[in-house]
N, C-alpha and C positions, 0 to 999 in steps of 0.2 A: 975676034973670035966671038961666036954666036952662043950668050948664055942660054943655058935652058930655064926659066925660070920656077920655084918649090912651087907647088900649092898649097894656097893659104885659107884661114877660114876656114869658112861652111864645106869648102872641099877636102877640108883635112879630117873636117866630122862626117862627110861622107863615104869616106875612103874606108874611114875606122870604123863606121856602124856597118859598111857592108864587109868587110873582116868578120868583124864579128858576127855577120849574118850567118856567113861562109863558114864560121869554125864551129859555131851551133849545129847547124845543118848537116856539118861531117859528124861531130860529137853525138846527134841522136841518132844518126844512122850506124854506127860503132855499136853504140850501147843496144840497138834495137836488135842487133844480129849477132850482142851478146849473152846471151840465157842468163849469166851471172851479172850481165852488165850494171849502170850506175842506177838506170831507170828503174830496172826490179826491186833495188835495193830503197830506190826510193819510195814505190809503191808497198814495199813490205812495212816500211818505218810508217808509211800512212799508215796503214791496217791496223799495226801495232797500236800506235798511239787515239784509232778509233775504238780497239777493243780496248784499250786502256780505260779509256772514257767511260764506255759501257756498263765498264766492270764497277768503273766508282759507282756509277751512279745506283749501279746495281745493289751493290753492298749499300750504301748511306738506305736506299728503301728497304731494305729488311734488315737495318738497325745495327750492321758488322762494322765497329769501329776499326782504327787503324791499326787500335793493340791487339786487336782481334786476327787483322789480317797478318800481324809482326809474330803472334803468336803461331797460329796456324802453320805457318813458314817452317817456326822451328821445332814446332811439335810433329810436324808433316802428317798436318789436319790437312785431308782435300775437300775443299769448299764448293758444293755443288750451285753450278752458274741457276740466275735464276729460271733460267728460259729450259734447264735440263726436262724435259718431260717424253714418256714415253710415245708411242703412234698414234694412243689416243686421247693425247693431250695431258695426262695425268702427271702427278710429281711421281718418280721412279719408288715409290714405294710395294713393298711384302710383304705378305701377310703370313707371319712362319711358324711351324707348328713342329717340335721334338713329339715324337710319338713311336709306340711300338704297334702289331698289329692287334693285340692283346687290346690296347687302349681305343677299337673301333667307336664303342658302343659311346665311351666319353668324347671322342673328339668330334664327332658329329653333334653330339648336343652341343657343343662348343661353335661348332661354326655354324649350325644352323640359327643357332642365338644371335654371333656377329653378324650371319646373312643378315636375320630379323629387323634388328638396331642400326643397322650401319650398309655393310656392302653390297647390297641390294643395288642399290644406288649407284655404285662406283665400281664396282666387279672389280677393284683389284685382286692383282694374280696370287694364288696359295703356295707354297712351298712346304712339301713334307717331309721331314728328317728321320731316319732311324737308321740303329747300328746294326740293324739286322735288314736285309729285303721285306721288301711291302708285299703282302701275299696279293691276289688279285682282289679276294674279298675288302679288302681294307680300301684297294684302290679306286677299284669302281663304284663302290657305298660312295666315297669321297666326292668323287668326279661331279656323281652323280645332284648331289648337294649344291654345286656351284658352279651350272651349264654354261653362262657366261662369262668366266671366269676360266684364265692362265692355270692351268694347276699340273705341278710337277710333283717328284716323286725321288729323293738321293738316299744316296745309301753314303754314309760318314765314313770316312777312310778310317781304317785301322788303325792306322796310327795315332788318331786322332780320340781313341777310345779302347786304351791299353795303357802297359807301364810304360815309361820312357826306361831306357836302358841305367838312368843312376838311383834308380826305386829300389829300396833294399824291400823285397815285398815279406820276406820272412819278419821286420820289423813294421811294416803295413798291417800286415796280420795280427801281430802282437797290440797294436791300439788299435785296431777295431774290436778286437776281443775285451779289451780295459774299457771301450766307451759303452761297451754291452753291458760290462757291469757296473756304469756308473750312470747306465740310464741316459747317454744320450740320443736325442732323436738321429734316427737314420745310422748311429755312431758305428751298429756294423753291418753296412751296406756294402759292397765293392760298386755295383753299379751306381749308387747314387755319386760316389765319391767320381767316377767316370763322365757322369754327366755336368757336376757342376764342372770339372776341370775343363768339359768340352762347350760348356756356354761362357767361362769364362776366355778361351783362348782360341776356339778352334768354330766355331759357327761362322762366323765373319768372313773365312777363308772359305767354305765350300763354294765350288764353280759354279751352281745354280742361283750362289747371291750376287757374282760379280758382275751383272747387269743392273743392280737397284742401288740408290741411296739411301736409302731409307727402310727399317721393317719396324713390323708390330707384331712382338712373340705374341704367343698365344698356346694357350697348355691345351688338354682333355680336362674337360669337367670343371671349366668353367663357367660362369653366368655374367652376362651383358643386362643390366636391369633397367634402363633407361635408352630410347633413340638415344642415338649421337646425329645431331643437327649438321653440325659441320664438318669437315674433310679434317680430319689430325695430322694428314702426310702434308696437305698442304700448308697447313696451319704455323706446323713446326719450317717448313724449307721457306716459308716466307717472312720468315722472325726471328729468324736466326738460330733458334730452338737445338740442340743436340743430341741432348737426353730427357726424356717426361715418364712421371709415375703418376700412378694413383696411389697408390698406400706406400707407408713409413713403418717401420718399427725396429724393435730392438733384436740384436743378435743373440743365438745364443753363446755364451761366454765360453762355454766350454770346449766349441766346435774350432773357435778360433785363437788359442794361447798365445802362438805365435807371430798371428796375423803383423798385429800393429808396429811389433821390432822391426816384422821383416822393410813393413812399409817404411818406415823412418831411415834404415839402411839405406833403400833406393832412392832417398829424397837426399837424403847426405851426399851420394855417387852422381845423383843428377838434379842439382837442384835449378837448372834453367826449365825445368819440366815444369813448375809449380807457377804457375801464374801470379801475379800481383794480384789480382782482384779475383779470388777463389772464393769456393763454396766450403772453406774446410771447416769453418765457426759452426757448421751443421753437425761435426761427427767427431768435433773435439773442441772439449768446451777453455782447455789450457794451454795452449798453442803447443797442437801436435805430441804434448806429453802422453797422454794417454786417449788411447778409444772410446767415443762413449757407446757403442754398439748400433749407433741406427744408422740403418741403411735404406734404400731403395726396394720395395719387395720387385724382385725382376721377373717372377714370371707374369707379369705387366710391366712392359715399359717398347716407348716405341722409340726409337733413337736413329738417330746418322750410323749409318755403316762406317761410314770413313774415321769416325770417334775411336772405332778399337780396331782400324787397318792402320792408324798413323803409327810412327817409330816410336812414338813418346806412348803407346800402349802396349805395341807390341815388346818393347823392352820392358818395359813395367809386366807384364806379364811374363815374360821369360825368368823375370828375377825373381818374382814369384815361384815359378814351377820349380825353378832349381834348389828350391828352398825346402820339397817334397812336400810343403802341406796339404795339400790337397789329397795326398793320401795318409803320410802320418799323423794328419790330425782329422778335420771333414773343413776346408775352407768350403765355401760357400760361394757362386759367381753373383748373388745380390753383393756381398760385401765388396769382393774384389769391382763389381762395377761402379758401388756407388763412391767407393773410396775414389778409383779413377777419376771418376767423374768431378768430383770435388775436387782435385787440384788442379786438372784441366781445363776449367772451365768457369766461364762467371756466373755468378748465380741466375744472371738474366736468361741464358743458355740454358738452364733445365727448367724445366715447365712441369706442373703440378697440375691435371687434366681433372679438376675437379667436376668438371660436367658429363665425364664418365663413370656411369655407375659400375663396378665389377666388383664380382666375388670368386673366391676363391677359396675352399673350406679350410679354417673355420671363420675366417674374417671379411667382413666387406668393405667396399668404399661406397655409401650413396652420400649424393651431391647436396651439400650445404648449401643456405643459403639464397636456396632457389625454390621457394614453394612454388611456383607454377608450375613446375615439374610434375608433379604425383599429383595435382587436382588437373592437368591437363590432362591424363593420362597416357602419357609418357613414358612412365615410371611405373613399377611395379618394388618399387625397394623401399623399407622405412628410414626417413633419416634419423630417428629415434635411435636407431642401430648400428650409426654410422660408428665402423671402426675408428674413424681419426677421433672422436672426444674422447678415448677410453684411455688410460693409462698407459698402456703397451705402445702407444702409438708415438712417432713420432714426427706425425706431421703438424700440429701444434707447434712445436719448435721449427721446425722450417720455416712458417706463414710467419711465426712471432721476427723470427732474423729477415728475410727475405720478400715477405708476402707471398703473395698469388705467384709472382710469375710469369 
C-alpha cells in the first residue's frame, strides 16, 4: 500500500501562514462591508484614545489638575476645550448688558467707555437683556455704537421675572413695607428683588447665551478708567479661571438674615458639592459658622457660563429660591454668586483683574501697584482712591489668604 506522506517543516509553516493569510483577508473584507464592523470600532478606539491625549495635554497647559477634572464630572462643570473659539478665532466670549429702555442714555456711556479701553480691538459680540421690549430708539443708538460688533437684543421670559407659584406675596409685601421702615437699601423695591433673583438663577439659561462660554456683565453708568491691554476672555479660558472680580466688600446684613442657614442646609444635603480645596476661608472666618458678609461686587465680574449651567448650581440655586428670600427678605445675586463660587471652586480659579480699572457709583477699583499706568496715560483714575485700601473693602482679605490670583 502506497503511503502518502505529512508535510513537514517549513511546509507546515507555510501551509499555516497562508491560512492565516486567507482568514485575514476574509476577516477584513467582513468587517469592511460591515458599518458596525471590528475595523470601525477599532478606528473609533483610536480617535478616542487621540482625543484622550489631546485633552490631557490640553488641561496640564492651562493648569486643570486631575481633581479639577474629578470635580468638574461631579459637579457637572462643562470644561470648554481649548481650541473652542468662535469664526473669528476668538474665545466664545459676551459682553452682556441688563438694561431697560429708560437706561439708554447710561448704557451708551458704558459701552462707549468699554469700546474706548478695551473692544475696539476685539469687537466681541453685545447681548441686551430686558424684561420689557427694547423700543427702536434704544436699539439703534446701541447698534449704532458698536458697527463691528455681533449685537442682539432678548426679551427675558416671564417667568424668569415674576413670583414663582409658592411666593406668599401678601407676606412679600409685608417685608418690603418693614425694610422701608428700617431704612434698608432697595428694601422696598419689587423689581429690584426680580432682578437679583433673575441674575442669580435665570441669565445663564437665556437662548442668546447658549452659544458663548464665557460673558462679561456690564451695567449702565458705569466707567472703564484705564486700557485694558490684554484680552480677559482669553486670559481667563487659558488659566483655567472661572470666576474674576474687581471689587470686594461687605453685605449688607440686613438684606440677608437668612442667607447663611439657608446655605449650610444645602451643604449638609449636599456635601460632595464642596470641594477639598475651596475658597470658603474668604467669607467665613470659623469654618462655615457664620457669614462674614464679603462677597464679589457682581455687577463686574466675567466668568464661565458653564460655572452656574452645572447641576451643582443649578441645585444650589433652586434650594435657594425655594427658601423665598429673594423676596421675603432682598437676597442679593453678588452673595448668592460669590458664596457659589467659594465652595466650587479653588481659589486659583477666580482671578482678582486688578489691571482693570472700574467704577461703579459710589466706589471704584483703580490698579495698585502699577504706577506706569496713570504717568503713561492710560489711566485717568486716582489710585489714591482706590476702593480696595478702605475699610469696607474686602479685597485686602482675599490678597492676604490667596494673593493675586
Amino acid at each position: 500500500m502506497t503511503m502518502i506522506g505529512l508535510p513537514r517543516g517549513r511546509t507546515v509553516r507555510s501551509i499555516a501562514l497562508a491560512a492565516l493569510l486567507l482568514a485575514t483577508v476574509i476577516f477584513l473584507k467582513t468587517a469592511l462591508s460591515d458599518d458596525d464592523g471590528i475595523l470601525d470600532v477599532v478606528k473609533n478606539r483610536l480617535k478616542e484614545d487621540w482625543w484622550s491625549k489631546k485633552e490631557t495635554e490640553d488641561f496640564r497647559l492651562r493648569g486643570i489638575t486631575e481633581k479639577d477634572r474629578q470635580f468638574a464630572a461631579l459637579a457637572g462643570i462643562n470644561i470648554a476645550p481649548l481650541n473652542a473659539t468662535d469664526d473669528q478665532g476668538r474665545v466664545k466670549g459676551v459682553l452682556l448688558m441688563l438694561a431697560r429702555n429708560s437706561d439708554l442714555n447710561g448704557a451708551k456711556d458704558s459701552v462707549q467707555d468699554l469700546q474706548k479701553r478695551f473692544n475696539n480691538k476685539y469687537n466681541y459680540p453685545y447681548v441686551y437683556l430686558n424684561d420689557q421690549p427694547f423700543d427702536e430708539q434704544f436699539k439703534s443708538q446701541m447698534r449704532a455704537l458698536t458697527p463691528n460688533s455681533k449685537v442682539e437684543f432678548g426679551l427675558v421670559p416671564r417667568e424668569h421675572w415674576s413670583y414663582p407659584d409658592w411666593i406668599n406675596q401678601t407676606h412679600a409685601a409685608e417685608t418690603r413695607k418693614k425694610m422701608v421702615t428700617d431704612n434698608v437699601i432697595y428694601g422696598g423695591s419689587e423689581s429690584y428683588r426680580h432682578m437679583c433673583r433673575f441674575n442669580s438663577g435665570f441669565f445663564f439659561r437665556h437662548p442668546l447665551l447658549d452659544q458663548y462660554d464665557y460673558y462679561w456683565r456690564v451695567e449702565p453708568n458705569v466707567k472703564f478708567s484705564c486700557d485694558i491691554p490684554l484680552d480677559p476672555f482669553k486670559y481667563i479660558h487659558e488659566n483655567n479661571k472661572l470666576y474674576s472680580f474687581t471689587i470686594s466688600l461687605y453685605e449688607y446684613e440686613a438684606t440677608i438674615p437668612t442667607l447663611w442657614k439657608t446655605v449650610k442646609e444645602f451643604v449638609q444635603k449636599n456635601p460632595s458639592y464642596v470641594r477639598s480645596e475651596n475658597a470658603l476661608s474668604f467669607i467665613t472666618d470659623d469654618n462655615m459658622s457664620k457669614y462674614n458678609m464679603c462677597h464679589f461686587w457682581s455687577n463686574f465680574e466675567i466668568a464661565s457660563l458653564h460655572l452656574w449651567r452645572s447641576k451643582a448650581y443649578l441645585d444650589f440655586f433652586e434650594f435657594l429660591d425655594r427658601q423665598g428670600g429673594f423676596f421675603y427678605e432682598r437676597w442679593g445675586d453678588a452673595p448668592v454668586h460669590s458664596i457659589a463660587a467659594a465652595f466650587l471652586l479653588r481659589p486659583e480659579q477666580i482671578h482678582f483683574f486688578n489691571d482693570i480699572a472700574y467704577y461703579h457709583a459710589p466706589i471704584g477699583h483703580c490698579p495698585a501697584g502699577q504706577p506706569g499706568f496713570t504717568s503713561a496715560g492710560v489711566c485717568d483714575c486716582d489710585p489714591k482712591e482706590n476702593f480696595d485700601d478702605q475699610g469696607y473693602s474686602c479685597t485686602a482679605s482675599w490678597k492676604k489668604k490667596f494673593g493675586s490670583t
